[in-house]
N, C-alpha and C positions, 0 to 999 in steps of 0.2 A: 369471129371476134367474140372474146365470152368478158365478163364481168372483171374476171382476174386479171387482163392484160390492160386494163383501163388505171391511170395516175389518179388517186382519190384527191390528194393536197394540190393537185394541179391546181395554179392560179388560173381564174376566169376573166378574160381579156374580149370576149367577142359576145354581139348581141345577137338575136335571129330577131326581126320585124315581120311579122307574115302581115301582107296588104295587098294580097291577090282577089278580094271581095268586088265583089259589081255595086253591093252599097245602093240594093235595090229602092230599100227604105225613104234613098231621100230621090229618088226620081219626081220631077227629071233633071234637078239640079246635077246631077253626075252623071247624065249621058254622055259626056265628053270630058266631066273634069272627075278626079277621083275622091274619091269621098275623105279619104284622108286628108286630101287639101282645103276641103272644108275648112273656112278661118274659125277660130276661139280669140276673138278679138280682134288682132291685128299678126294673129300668128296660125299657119295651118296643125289642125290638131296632130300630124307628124310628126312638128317641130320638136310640141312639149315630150315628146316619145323618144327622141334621139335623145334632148336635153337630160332625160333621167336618164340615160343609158351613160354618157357625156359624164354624166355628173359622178356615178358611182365607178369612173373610171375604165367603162366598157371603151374601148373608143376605135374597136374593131365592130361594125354595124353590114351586118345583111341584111338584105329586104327579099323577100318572095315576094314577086311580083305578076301581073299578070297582064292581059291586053289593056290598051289606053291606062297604062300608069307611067307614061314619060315623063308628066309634070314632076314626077316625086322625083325622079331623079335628077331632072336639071333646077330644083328648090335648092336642091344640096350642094350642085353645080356653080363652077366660077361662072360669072355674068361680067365679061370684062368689058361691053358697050353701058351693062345698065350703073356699071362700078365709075366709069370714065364719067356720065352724062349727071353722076350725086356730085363728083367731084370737080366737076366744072360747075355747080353749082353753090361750092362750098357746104351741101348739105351734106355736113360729118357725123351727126348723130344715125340720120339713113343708111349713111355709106357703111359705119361701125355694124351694124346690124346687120346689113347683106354681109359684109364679111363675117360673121360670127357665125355664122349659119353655114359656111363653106367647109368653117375651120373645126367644127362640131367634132367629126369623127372619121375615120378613112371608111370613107361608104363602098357596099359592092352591092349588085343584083342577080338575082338568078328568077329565071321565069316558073314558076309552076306547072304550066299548061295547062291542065286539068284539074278541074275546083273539086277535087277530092276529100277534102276533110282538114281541119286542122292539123292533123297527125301529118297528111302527106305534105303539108309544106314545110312540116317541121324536116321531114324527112329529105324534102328538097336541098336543105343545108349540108347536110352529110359533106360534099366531097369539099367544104370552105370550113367547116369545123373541124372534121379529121377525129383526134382521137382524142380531145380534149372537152372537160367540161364548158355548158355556154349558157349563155341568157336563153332566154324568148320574153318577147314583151307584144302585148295586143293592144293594135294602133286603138283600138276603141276605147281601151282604159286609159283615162289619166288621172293616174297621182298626182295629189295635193303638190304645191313646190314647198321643199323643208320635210317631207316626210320620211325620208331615209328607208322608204320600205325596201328597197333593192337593195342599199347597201347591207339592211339585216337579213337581206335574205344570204347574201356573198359571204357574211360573215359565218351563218349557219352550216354552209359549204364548206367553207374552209373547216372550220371545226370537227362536224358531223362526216362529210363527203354525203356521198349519196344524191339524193335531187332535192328539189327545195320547191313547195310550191306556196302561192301566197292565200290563204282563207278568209274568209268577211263572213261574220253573221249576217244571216239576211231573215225578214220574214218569211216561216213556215208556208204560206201560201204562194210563197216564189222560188221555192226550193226547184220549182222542175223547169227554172228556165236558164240551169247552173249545173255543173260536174259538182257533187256534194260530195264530200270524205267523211269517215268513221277516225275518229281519232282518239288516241289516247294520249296524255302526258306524257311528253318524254321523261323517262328514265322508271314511269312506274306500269301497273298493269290496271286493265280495266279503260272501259270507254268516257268519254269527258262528258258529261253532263251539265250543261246551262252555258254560264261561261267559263269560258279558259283563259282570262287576263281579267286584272283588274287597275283600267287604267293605263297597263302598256302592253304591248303587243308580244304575245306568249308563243312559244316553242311547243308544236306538238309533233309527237309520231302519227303518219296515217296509216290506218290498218285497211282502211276498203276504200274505192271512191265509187261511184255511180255517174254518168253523163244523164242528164237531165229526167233524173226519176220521176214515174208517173207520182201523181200528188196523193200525199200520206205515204208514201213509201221511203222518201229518202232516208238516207241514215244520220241525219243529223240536218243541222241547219246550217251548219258551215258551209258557203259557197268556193268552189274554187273560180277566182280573177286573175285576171290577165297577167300576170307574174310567174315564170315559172326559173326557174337553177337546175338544167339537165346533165346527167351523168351521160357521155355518149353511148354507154348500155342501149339507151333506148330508142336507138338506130337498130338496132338488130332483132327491137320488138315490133318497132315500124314496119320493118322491109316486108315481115312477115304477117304483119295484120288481115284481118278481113274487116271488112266494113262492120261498123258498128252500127249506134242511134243514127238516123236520117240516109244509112247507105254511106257512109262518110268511116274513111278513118281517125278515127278519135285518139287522140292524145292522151284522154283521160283515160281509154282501155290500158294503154301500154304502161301507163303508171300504175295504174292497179293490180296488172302482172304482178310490178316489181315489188309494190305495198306485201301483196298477200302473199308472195314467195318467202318474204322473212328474209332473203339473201343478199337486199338493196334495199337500204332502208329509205324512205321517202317521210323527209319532215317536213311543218308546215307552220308556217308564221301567220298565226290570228294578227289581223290589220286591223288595228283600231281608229283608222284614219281617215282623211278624205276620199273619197275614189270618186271622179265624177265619168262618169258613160255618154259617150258621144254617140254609141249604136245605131238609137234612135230618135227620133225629132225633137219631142218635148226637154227627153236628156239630156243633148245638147243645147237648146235655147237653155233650158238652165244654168248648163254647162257655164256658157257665154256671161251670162249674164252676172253668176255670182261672179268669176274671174275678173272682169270688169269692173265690176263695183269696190272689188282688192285692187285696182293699180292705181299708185299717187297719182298720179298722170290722168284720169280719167274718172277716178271713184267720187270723190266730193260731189262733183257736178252731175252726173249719172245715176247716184244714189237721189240728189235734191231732186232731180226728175222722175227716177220710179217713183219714190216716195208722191208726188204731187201725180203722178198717172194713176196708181194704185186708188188713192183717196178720190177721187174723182168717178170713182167705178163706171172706168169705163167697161162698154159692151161689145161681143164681137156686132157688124152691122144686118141686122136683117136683111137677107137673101130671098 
């Protein structure tokens, strides 16, 4: 399969979820549970991951999955004893919730087997995608709710074709824990220097990426986040990869192929928005806690309490 035989206008209707991680980080909390089920309040950070995908109209959803992730799949799953025991209850607000969460999107899985790299679970998707453009969204990242990043990435797609990945300014001292891109302005020549929006969230060309350059080296400070718009092209740069950074197939190699071939153009939406990081611990105690303190339902009273916890300065206890 080459570039030519691929629909650039093709509508994008399906998402990839890779969530085949062991999610060592929060050990031992996910020796048995998966770390994606990790709550963000009153909802596992999965949820909010379908709900964007849901929301921008994906509502075709794959998940790569790997050992001890059956929770994910039966979250998504009818529950017709726990649906029967809300409603002999009369509790309709509960019940409306399980059911919303069923009716999200038509979910499917396919197992990984082998924790190969980002790139190979992308690659895992192949025979449910086929020859059509698709999402990928990384269960670690959550978008703000209201940010429309995915919808402007689909928009871009349609427009552009090609791939679409999502960029964040990040500090220079964090650039190597990120695939960092070299970009220019779309439509002109020469690398973007400083910022590339002012205000909303800009359109660039990527000319190079790098998977997590040694420090002082990357090409910019643009991070690439967990958002990507794939041309199925790059299933055929997949199949063929060798390991990259960490032994792993890199997703960010086989984009970079197609950046610097000049033959597949690969544009990138600077996000000027929320992103909160559930990866690792403190990120998500964050994570949680601003979410929290945004719900009617729970923010007033939660806020009066950090507020009186904070002032208090409290200490952790000596050990």
């Amino acid at each position: 399969m080459n570039a030519s035989t691929h629909t650039p206008t093709a509508t994008v209707t399906k998402a990839v979820i890779p969530v085949a991680g062991l999610g060592t980080r929060f050990l031992p909390a996910t020796k048995a549970t998966p770390k994606e089920m990790l709550p963000v309040v009153d909802k596992p950070a999965i949820q909010y991951v379908v709900e964007e995908a849901a929301n921008a109209g994906l509502e075709d959803v794959l998940m790569i999955t790997g050992r001890n992730k059956r929770a994910l799949e039966d979250h998504f799953d009818d529950n017709a004893e726990l649906e029967q025991a809300l409603a002999a209850k009369g509790d309709t607000a509960r019940l409306d919730a399980v059911r919303r969460v069923t009716g999200l999107a038509r979910m499917h899985h396919v197992r990984q087997g082998r924790p190969l790299g980002l790139g190979h679970a992308v690659l895992c998707a192949r025979s449910h995608v086929g020859d059509e453009p698709f999402a990928v969204l990384l269960g670690d990242d959550l978008i703000g709710p209201g940010e429309g990043l995915l919808e402007q990435m689909l928009r871009v797609r349609a427009a552009y074709s090609g791939s679409v990945v999502a960029l964040m300014e990040v500090e220079p001292d964090r650039t190597h824990l990120y695939g960092c891109a070299a970009v220019e302005r779309a439509g002109e020549a020469g690398p973007v220097d400083g910022r590339a929006h002012d205000g909303e969230d800009a359109l660039v060309r990527v000319i190079d990426l790098v998977e997590k350059p040694a420090q002082g080296t990357a090409p910019s400070n643009y991070a690439v986040i967990g958002r990507y718009i794939l041309d199925p092209v790059v299933f055929d740069l997949l199949e063929k990869a060798e390991p990259g950074h960490g032994g792993e197939i890199q997703l960010t190699d086989a984009l970079r192929e197609l950046a610097v071939s000049g033959d597949h153009p690969v544009h990138g939406v600077v996000f000027s928005g929320r992103r909160f990081d559930t990866g690792d611990r403190a990120s998500y105690l964050r994570t949680v806690i601003e979410l929290a303190c945004e719900r009617p339902d729970l923010g007033p009273d939660f806020r009066s309490w950090l507020t009186d916890f904070v002032r208090a300065g409290h200490e952790a206890p000596v050990r």
